[in-house]
Backbone bond lengths (Angstrom), bond angles and torsions (degrees), N, CA, C in turn:
res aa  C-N    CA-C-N  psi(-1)  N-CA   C-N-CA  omega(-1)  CA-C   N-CA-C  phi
1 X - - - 1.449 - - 1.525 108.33 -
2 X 1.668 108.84 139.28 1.683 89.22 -176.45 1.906 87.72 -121.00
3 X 1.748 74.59 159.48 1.373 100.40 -168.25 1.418 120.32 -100.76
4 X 0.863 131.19 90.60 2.017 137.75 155.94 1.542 142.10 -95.65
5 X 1.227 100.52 138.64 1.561 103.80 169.12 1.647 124.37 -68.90
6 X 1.039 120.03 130.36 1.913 108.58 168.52 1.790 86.60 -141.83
7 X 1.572 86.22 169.51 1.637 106.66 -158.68 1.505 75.26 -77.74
8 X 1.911 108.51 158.63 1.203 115.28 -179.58 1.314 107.90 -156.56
9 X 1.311 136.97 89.55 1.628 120.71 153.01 1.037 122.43 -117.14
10 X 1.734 113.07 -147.52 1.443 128.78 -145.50 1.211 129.05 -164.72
11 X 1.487 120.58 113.32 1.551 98.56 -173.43 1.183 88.36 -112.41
12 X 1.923 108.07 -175.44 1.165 105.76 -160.39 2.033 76.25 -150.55
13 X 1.814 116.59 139.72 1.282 108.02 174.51 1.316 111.68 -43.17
14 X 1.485 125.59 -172.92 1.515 123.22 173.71 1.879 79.85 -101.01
15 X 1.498 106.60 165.12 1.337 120.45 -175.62 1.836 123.94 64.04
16 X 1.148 99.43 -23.21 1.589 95.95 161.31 1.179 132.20 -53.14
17 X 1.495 127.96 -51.70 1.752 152.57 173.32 1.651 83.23 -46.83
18 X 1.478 141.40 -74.26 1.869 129.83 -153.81 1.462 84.91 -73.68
19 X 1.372 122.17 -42.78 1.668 104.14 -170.73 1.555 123.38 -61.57
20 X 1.555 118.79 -47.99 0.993 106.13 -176.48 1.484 125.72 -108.22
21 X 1.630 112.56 13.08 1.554 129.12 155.34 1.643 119.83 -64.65
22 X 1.966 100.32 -18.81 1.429 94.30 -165.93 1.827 102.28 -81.37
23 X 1.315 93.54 135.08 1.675 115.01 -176.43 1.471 113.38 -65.74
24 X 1.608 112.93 -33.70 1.469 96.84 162.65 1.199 135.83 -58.36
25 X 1.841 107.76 -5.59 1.562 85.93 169.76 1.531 125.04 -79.00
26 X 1.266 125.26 -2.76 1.177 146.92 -177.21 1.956 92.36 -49.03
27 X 1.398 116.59 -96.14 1.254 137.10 168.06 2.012 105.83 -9.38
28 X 1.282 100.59 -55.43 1.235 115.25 -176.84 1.479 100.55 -81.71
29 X 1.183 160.86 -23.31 1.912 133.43 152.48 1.630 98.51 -86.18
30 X 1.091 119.71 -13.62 1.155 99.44 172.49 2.055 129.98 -81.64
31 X 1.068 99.08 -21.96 1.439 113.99 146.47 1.709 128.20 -78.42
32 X 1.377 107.33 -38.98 1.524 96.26 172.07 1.999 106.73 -76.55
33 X 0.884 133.79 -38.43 1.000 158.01 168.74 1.829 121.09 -61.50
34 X 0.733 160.07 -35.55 1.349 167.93 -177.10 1.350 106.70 13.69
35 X 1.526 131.61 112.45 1.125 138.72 150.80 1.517 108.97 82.11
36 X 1.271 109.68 13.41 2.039 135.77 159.63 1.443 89.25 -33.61
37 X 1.218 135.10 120.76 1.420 148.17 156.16 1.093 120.21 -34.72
38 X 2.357 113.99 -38.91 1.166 88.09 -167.99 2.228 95.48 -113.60
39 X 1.468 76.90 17.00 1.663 67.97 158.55 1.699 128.63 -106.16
40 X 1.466 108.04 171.62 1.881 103.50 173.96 1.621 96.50 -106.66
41 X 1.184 105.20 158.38 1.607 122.90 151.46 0.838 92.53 -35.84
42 X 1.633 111.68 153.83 1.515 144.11 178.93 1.362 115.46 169.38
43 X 1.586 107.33 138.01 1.349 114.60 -173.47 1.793 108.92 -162.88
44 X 1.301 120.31 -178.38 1.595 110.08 -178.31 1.062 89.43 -108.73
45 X 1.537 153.49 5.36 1.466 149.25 -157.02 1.700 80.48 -153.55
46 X 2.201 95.86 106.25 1.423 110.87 153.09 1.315 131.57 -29.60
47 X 1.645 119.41 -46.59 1.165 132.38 -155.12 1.260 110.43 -67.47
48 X 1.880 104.43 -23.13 1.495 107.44 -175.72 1.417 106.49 -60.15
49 X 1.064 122.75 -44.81 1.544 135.36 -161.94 1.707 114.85 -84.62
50 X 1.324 88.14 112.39 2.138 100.45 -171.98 1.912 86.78 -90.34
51 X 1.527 99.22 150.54 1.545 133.25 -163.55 1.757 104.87 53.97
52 X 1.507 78.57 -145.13 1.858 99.13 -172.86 1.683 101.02 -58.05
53 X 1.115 103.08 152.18 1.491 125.29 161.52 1.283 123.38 -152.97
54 X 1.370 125.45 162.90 1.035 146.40 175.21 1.789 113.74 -91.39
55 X 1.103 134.95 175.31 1.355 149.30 -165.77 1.326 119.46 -137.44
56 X 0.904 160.03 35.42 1.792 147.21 -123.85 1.600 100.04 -109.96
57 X 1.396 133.82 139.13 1.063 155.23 -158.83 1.940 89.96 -84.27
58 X 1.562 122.60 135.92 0.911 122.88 -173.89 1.528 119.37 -40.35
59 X 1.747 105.06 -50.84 1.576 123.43 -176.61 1.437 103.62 -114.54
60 X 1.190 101.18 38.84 1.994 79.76 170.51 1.470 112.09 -97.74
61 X 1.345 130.96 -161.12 1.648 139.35 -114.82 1.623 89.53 -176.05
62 X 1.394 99.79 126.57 1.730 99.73 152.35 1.246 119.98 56.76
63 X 1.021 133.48 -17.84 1.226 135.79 -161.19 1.415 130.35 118.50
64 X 1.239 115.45 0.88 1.030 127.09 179.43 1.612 129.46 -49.51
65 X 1.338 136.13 107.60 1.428 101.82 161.84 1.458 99.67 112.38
66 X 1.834 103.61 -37.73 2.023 105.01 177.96 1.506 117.39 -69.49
67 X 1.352 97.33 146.94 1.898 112.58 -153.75 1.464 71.86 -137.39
68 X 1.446 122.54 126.80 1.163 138.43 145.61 1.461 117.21 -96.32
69 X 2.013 103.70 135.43 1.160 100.75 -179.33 1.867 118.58 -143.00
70 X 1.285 122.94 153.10 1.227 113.17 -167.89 1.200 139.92 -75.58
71 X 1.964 88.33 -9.47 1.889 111.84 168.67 1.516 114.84 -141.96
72 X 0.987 122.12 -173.84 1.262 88.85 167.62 1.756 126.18 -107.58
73 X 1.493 128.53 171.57 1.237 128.67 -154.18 1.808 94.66 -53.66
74 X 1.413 101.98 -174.47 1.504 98.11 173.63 2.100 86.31 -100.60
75 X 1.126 114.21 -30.14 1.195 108.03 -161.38 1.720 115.26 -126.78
76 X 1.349 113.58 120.71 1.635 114.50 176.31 1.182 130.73 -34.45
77 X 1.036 143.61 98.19 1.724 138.97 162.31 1.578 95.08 -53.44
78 X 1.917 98.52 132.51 1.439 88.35 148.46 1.339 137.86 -107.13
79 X 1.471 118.75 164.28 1.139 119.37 -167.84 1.434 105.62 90.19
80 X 1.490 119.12 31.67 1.633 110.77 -166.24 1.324 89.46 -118.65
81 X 1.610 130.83 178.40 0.874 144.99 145.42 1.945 110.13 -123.83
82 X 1.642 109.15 149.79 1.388 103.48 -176.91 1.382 109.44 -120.23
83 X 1.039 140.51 155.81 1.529 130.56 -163.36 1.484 93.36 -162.97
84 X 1.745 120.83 127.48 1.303 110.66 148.28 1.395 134.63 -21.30
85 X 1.625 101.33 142.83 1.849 94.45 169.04 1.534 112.54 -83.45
86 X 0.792 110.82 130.65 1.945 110.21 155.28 1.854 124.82 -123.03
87 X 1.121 97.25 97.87 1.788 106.69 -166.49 1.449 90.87 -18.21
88 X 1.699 112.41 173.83 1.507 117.84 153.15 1.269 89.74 -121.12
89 X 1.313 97.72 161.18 1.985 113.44 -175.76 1.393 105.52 -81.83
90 X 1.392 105.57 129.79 1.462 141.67 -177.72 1.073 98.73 -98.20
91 X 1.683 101.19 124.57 1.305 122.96 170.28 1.910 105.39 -124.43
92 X 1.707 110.49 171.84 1.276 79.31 -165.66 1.775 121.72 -90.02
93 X 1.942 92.32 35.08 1.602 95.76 -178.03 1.251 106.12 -101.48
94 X 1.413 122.95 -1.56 1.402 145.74 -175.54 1.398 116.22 119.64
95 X 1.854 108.52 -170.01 1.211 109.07 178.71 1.600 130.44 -68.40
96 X 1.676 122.48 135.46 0.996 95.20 -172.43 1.469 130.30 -129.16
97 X 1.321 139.75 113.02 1.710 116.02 162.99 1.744 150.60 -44.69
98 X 0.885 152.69 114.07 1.290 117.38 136.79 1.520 142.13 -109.36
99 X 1.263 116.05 168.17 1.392 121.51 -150.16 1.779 98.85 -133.06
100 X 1.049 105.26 131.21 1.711 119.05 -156.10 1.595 86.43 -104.90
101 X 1.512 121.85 153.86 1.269 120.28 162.64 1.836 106.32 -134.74
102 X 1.464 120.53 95.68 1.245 104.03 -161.90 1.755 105.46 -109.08
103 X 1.462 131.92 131.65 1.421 130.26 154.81 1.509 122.16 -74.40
104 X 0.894 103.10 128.41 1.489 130.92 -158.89 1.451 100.65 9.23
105 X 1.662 156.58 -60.20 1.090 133.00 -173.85 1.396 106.98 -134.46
106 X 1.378 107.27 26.10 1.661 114.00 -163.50 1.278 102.03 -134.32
107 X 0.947 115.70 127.74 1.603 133.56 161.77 1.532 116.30 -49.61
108 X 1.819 110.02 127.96 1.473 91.22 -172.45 1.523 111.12 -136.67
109 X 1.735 103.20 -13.11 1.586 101.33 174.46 1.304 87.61 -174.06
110 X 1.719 102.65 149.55 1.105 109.11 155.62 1.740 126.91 -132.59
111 X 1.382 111.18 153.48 1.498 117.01 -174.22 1.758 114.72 -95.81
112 X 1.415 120.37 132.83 0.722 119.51 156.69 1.548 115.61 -105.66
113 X 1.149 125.46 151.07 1.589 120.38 -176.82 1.520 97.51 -160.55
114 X 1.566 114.23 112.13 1.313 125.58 161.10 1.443 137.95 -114.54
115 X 1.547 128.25 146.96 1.179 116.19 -174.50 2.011 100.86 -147.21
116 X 1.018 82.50 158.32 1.955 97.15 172.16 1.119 138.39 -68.33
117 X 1.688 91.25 -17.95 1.539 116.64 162.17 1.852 120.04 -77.55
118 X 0.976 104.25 -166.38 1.137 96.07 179.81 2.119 120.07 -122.00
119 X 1.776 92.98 -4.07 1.156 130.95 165.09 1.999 115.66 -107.42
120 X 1.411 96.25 102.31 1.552 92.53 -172.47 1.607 104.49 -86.00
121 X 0.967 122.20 147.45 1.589 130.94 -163.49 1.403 103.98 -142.90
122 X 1.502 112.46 -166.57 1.411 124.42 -152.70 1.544 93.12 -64.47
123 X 1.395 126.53 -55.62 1.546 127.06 -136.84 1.574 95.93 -106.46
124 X 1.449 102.71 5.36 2.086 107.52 162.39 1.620 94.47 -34.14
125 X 1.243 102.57 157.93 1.482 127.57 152.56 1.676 107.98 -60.11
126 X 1.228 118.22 119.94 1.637 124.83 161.96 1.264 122.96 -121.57
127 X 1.674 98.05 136.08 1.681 89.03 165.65 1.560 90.10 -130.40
128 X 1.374 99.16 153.30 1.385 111.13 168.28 1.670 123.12 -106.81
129 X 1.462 121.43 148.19 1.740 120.42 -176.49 1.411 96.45 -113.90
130 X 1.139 124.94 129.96 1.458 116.47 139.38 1.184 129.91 -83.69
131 X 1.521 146.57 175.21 1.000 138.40 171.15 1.703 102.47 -140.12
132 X 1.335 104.48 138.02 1.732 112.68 -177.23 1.710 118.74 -142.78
């Protein structure tokens, strides 16, 4: 397989990034949705959520703001959203994501983004794929 660089970006509508960063939608497929394979639990009330969970700030970004925890709080933050934990797979460059970018039925890039933490955030390691 041969390997090259080509120029590659991305726009994004204006208003999409607050629309679909906001974490309440989490709560919301997870109620229309129940037990969706490729979703986690999620709710604004910890208690919903049995083992580890996560915490995520209503509007945060990247990682911003997530507090992983091994039960849940005794008490609600507001403006939080709570979501099951699900490790990300550790490799030995660290933890890692990826992030698919598909047009309407076609595959068009994909993200890798890793960090040492166990919460990958803005200044993770990224590489980006295009596909053409």
């Amino acid at each position: 397989m041969t390997q090259r660089t080509v120029p590659c970006s991305a726009c994004r509508p204006q208003g999409a990034r607050l629309l679909l960063s906001n974490k309440s939608l989490l709560p919301l497929l997870w109620r229309l949705f129940p037990d969706h394979p490729n979703l986690l639990p999620a709710s604004h009330d910890p208690a919903d959520i049995d083992g580890p969970l996560v915490a995520k700030p209503r509007h945060g970004r990247e990682g911003e703001g997530v507090m992983v925890f091994e039960s849940a709080p005794l008490l609600a933050a507001p403006a939080t959203v709570y979501q099951a934990y699900s490790p990300l797979y550790r490799s030995a460059a660290g933890h890692v994501v990826l992030g698919a970018w598909v047009v309407g039925d076609v595959a068009a890039g994909l993200g890798m983004r890793e960090d040492d933490d166990r919460v990958t955030r803005n200044g993770s390691r990224f590489v980006p794929h295009c596909f053409d």
